[in-house]
Biopython code that builds the backbone (N, CA, C, O; Angstrom):
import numpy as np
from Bio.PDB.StructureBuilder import StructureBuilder

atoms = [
    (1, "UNK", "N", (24.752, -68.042, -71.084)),
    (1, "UNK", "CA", (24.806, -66.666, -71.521)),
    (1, "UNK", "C", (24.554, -66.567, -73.023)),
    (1, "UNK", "O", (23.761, -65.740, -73.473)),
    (2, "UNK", "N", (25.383, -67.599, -73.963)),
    (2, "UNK", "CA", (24.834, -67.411, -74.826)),
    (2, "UNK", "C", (23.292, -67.855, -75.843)),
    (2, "UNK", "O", (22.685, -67.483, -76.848)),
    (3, "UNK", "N", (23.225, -69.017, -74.619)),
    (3, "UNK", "CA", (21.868, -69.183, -75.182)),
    (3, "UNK", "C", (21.118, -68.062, -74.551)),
    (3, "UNK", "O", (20.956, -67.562, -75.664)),
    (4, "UNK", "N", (20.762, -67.563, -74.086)),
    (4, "UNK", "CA", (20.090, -66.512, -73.568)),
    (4, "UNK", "C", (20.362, -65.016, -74.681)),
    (4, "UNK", "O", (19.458, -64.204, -74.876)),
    (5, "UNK", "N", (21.637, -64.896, -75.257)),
    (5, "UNK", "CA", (21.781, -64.123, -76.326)),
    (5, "UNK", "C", (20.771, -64.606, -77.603)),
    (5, "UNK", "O", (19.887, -63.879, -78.057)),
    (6, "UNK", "N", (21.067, -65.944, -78.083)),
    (6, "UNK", "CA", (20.310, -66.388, -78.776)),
    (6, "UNK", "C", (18.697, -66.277, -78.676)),
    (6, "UNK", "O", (18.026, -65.990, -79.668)),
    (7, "UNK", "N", (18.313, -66.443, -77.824)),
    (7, "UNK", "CA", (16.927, -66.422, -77.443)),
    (7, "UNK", "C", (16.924, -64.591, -77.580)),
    (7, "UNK", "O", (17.293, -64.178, -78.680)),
    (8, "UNK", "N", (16.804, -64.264, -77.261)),
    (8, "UNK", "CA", (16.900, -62.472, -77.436)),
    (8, "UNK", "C", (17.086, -62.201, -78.534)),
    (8, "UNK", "O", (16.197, -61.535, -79.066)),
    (9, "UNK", "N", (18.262, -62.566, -79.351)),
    (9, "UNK", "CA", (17.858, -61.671, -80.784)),
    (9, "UNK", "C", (17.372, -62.432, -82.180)),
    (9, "UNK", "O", (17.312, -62.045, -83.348)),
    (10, "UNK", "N", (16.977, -63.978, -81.379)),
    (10, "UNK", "CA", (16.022, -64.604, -82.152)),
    (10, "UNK", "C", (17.196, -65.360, -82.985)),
    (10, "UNK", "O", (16.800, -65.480, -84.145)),
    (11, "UNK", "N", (17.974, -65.692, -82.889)),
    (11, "UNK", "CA", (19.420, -65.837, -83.774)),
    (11, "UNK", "C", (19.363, -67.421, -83.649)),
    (11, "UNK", "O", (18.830, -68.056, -82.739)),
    (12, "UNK", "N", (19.951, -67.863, -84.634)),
    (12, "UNK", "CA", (20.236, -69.959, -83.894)),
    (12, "UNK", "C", (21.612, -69.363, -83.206)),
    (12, "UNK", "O", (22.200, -68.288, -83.089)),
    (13, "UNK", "N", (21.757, -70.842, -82.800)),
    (13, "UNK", "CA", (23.204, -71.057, -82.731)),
    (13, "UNK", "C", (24.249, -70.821, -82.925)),
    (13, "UNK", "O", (25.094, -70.382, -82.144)),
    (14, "UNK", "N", (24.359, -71.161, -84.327)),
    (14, "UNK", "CA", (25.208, -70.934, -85.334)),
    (14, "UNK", "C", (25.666, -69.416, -85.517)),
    (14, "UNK", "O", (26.829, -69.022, -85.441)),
    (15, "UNK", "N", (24.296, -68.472, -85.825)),
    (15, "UNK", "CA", (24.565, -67.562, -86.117)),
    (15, "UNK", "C", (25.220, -66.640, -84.416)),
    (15, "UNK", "O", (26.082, -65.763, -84.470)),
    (16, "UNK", "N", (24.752, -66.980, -83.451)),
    (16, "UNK", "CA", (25.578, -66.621, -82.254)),
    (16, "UNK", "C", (27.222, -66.756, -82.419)),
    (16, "UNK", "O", (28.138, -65.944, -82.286)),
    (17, "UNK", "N", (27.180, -67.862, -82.695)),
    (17, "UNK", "CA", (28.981, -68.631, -83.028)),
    (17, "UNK", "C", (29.400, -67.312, -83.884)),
    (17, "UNK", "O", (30.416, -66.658, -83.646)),
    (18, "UNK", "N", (28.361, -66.986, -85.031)),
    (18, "UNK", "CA", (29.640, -66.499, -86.141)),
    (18, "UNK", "C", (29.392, -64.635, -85.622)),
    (18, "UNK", "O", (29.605, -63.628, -86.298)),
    (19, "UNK", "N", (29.033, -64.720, -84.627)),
    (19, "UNK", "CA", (28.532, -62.984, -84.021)),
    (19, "UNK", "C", (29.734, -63.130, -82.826)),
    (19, "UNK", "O", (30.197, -62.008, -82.626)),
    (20, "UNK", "N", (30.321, -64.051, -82.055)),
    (20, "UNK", "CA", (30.943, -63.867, -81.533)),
    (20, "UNK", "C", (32.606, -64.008, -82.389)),
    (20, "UNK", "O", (33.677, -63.522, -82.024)),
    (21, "UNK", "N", (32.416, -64.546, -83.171)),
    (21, "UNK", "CA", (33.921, -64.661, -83.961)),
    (21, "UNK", "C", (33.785, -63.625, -84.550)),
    (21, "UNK", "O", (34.913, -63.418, -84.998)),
    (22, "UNK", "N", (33.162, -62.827, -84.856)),
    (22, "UNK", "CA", (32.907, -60.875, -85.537)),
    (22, "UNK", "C", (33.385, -60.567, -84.824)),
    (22, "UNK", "O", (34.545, -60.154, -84.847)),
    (23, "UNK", "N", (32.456, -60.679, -83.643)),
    (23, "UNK", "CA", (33.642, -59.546, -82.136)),
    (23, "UNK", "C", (34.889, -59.546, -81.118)),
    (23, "UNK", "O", (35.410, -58.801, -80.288)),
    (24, "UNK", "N", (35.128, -61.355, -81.906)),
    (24, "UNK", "CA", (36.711, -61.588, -81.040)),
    (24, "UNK", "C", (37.288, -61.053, -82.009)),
    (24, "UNK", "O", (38.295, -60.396, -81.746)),
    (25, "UNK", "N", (36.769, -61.175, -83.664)),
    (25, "UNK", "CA", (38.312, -60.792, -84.302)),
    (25, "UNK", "C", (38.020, -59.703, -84.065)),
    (25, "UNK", "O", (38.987, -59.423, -83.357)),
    (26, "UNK", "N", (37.269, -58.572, -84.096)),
    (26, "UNK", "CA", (37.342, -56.999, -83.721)),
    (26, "UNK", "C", (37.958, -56.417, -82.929)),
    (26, "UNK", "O", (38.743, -55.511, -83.210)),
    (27, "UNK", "N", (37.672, -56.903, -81.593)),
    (27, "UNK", "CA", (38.467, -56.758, -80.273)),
    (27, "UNK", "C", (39.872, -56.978, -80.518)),
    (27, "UNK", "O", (40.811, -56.232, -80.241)),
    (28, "UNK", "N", (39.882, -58.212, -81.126)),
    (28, "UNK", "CA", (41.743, -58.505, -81.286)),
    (28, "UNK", "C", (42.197, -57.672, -81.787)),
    (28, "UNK", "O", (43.073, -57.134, -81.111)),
    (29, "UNK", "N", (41.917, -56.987, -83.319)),
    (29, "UNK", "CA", (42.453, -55.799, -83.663)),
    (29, "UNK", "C", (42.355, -54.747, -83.459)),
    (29, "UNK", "O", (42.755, -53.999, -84.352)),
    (30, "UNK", "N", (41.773, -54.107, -82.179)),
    (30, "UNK", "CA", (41.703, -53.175, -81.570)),
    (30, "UNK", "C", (43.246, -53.012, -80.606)),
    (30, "UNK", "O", (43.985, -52.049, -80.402)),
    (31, "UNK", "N", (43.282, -54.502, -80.147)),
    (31, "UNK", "CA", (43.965, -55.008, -79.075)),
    (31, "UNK", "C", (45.718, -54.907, -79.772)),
    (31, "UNK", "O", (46.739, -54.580, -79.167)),
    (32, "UNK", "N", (45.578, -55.271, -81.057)),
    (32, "UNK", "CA", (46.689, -55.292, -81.662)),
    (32, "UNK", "C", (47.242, -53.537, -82.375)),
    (32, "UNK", "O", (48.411, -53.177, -82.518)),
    (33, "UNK", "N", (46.229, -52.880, -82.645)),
    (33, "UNK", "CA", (46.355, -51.555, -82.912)),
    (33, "UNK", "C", (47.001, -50.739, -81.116)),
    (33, "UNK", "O", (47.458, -49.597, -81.169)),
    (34, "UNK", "N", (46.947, -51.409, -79.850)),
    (34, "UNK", "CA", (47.365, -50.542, -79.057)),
    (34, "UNK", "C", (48.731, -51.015, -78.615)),
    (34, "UNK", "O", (49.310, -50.345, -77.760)),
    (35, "UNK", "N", (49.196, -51.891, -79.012)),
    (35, "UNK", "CA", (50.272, -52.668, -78.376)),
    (35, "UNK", "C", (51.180, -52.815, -79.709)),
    (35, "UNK", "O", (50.866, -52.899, -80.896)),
    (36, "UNK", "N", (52.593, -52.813, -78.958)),
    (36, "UNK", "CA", (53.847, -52.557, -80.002)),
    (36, "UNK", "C", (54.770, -53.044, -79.485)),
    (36, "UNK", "O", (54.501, -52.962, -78.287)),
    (37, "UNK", "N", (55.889, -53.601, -79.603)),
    (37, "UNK", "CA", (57.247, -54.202, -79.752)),
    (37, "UNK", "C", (56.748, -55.392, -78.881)),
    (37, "UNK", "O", (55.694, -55.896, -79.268)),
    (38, "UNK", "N", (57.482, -56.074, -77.468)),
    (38, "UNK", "CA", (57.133, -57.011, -76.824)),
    (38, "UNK", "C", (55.684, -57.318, -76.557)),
    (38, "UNK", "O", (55.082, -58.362, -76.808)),
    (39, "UNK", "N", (55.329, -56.441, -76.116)),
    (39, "UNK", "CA", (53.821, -56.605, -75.627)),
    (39, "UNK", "C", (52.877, -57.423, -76.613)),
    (39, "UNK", "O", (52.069, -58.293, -76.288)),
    (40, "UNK", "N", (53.121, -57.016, -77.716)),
    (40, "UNK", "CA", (52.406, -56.726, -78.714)),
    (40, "UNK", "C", (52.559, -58.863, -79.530)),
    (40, "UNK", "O", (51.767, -59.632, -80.073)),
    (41, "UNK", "N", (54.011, -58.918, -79.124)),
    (41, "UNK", "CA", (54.619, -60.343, -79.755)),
    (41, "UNK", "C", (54.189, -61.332, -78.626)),
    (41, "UNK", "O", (54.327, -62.528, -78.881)),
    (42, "UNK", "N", (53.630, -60.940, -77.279)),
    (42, "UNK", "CA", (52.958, -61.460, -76.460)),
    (42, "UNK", "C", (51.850, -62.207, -76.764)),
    (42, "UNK", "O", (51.532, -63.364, -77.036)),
    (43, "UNK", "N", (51.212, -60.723, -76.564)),
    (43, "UNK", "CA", (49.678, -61.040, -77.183)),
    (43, "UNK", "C", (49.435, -62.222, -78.166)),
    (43, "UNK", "O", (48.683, -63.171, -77.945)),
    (44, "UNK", "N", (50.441, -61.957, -79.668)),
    (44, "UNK", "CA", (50.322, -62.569, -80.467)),
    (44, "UNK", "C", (50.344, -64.234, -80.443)),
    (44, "UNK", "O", (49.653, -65.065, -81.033)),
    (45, "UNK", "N", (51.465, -64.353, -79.479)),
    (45, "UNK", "CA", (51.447, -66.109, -78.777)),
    (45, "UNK", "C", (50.781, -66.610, -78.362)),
    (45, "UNK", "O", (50.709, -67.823, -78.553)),
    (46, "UNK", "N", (49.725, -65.796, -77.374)),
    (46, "UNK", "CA", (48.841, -65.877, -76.537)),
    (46, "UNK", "C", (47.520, -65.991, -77.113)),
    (46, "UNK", "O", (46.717, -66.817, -76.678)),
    (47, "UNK", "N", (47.251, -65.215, -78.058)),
    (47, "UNK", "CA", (46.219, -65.439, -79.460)),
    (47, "UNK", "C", (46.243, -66.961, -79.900)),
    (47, "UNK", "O", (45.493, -67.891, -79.603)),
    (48, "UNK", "N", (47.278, -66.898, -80.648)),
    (48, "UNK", "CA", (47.605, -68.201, -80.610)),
    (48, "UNK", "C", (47.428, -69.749, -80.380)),
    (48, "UNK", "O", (47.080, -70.666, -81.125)),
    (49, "UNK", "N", (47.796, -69.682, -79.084)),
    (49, "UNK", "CA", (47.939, -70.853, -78.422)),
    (49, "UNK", "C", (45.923, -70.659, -77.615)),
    (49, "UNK", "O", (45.388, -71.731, -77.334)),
    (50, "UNK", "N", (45.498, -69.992, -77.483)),
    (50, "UNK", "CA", (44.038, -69.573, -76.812)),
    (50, "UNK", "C", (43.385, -69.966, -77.678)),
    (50, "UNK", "O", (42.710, -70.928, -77.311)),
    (51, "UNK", "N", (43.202, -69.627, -78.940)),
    (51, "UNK", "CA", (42.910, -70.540, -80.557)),
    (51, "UNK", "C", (42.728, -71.779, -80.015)),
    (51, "UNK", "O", (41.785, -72.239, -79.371)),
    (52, "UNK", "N", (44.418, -72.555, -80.591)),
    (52, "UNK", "CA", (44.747, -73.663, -80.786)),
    (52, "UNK", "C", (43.820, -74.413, -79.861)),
    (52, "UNK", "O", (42.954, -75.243, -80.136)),
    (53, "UNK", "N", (44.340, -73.754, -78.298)),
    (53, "UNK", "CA", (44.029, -75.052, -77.198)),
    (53, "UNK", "C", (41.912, -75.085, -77.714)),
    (53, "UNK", "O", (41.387, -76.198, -77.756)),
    (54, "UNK", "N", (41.305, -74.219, -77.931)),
    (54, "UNK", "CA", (39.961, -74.365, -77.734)),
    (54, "UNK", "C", (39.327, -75.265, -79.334)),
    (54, "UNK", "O", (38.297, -75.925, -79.476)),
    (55, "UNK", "N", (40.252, -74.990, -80.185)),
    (55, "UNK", "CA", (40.001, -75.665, -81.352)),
    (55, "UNK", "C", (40.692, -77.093, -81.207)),
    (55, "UNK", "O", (40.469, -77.847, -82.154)),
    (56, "UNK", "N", (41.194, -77.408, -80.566)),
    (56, "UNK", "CA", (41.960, -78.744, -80.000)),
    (56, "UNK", "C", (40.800, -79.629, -79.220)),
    (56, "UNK", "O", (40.402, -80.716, -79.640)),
    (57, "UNK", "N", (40.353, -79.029, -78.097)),
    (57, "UNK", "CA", (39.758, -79.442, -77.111)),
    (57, "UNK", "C", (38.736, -79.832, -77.362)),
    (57, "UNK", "O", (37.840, -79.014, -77.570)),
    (58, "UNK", "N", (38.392, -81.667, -77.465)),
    (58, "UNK", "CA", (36.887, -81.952, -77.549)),
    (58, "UNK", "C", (35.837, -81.302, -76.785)),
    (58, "UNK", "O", (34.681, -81.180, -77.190)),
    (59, "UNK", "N", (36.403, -80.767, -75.335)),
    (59, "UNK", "CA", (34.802, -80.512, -74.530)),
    (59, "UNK", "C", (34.191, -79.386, -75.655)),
    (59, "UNK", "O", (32.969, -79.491, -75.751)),
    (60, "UNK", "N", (34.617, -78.625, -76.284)),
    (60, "UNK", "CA", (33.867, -77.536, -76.661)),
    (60, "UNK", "C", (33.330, -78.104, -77.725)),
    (60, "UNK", "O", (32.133, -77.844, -77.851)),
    (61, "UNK", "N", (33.827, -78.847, -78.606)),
    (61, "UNK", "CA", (32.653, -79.757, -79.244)),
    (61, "UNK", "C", (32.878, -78.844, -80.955)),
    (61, "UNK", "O", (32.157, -79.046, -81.932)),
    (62, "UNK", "N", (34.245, -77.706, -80.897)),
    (62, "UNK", "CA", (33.873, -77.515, -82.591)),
    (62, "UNK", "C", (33.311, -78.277, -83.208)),
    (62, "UNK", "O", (32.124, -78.146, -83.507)),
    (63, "UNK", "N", (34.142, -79.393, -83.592)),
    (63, "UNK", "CA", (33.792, -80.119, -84.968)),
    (63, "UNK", "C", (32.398, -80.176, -85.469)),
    (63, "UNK", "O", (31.956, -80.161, -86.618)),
    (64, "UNK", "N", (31.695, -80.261, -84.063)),
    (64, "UNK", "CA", (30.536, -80.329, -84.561)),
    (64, "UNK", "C", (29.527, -79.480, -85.491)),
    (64, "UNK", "O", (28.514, -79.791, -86.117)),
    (65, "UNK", "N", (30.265, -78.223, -85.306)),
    (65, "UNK", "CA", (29.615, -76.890, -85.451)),
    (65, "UNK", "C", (30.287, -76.719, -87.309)),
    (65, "UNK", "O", (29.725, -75.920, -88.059)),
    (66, "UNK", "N", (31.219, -77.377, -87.697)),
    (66, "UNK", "CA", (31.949, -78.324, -89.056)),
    (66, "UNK", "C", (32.921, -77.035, -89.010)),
    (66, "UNK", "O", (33.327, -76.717, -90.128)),
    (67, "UNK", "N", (33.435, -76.127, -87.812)),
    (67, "UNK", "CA", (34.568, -75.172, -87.789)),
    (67, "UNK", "C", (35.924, -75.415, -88.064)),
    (67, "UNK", "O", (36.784, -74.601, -88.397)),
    (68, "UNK", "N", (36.059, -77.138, -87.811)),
    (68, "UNK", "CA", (37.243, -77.712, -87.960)),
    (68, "UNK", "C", (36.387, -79.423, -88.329)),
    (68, "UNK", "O", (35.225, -79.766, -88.108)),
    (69, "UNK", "N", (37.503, -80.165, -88.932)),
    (69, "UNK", "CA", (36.818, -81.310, -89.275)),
    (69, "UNK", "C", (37.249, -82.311, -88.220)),
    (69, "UNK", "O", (37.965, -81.956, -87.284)),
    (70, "UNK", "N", (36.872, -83.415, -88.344)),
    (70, "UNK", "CA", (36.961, -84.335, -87.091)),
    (70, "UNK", "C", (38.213, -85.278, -86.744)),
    (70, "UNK", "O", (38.430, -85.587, -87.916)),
    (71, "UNK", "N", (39.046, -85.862, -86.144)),
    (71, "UNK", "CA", (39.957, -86.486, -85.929)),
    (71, "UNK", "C", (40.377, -87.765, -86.836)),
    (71, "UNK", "O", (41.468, -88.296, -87.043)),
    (72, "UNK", "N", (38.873, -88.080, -87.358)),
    (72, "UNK", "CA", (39.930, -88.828, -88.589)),
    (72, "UNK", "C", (40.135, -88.373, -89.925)),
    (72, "UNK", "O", (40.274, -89.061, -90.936)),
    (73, "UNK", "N", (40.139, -86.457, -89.744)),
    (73, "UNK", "CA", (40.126, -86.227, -91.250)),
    (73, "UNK", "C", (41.594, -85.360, -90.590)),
    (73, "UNK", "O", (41.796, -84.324, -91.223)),
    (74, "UNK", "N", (42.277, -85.527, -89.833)),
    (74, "UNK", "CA", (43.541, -85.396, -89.800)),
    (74, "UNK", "C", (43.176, -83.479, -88.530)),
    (74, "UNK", "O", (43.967, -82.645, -88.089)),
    (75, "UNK", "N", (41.906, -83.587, -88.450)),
    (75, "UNK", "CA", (41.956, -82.072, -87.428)),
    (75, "UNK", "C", (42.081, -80.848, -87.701)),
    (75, "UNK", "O", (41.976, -79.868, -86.963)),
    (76, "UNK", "N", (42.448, -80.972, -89.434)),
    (76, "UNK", "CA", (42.426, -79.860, -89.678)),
    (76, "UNK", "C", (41.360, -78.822, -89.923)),
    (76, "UNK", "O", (40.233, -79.094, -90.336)),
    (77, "UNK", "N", (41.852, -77.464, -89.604)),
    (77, "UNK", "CA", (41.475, -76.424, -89.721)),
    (77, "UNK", "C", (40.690, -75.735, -91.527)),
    (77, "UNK", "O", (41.190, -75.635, -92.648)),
    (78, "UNK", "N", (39.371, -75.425, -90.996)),
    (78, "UNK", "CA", (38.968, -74.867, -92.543)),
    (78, "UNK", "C", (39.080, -73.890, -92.760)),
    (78, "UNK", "O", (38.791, -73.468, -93.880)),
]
sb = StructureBuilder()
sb.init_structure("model")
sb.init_model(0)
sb.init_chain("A")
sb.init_seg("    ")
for serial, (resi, resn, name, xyz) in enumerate(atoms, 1):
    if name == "N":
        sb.init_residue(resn, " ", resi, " ")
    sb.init_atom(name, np.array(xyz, "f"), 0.0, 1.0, " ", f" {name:<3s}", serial, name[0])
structure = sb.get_structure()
């Protein structure tokens, strides 16, 4: 799907990556503007940990993309 985005608006890769992190964080604060007390501290965990696990997870292959650095530079986050 997203190569097929890519191919369509002529975009690399990369720039797909940083068009979809525009519209998750958008959505999220849409998401966070409708929700209040529990719901809302839900979400926020759930944000969270949905992050973590995909920035964790070799199959998706961040590091490569240099979104996070690699396991022997300790994993952290840039």
């Amino acid at each position: 799907m997203h190569l097929l985005r890519a191919t369509r608006h002529k975009e690399s890769g990369l720039e797909v990556v940083h068009d979809l992190i525009d519209e998750a964080v958008s959505l999220s604060g849409e998401i966070d503007a409708l929700l209040a007390g529990d719901a809302k501290e839900m979400w926020e965990c759930w944000k969270v940990g949905y992050v973590t696990y995909h920035l964790c997870d070799s199959r998706y292959k961040l590091s490569e993309l240099c979104l996070i650095e690699g396991k022997d530079d300790s994993s952290k986050v840039e």
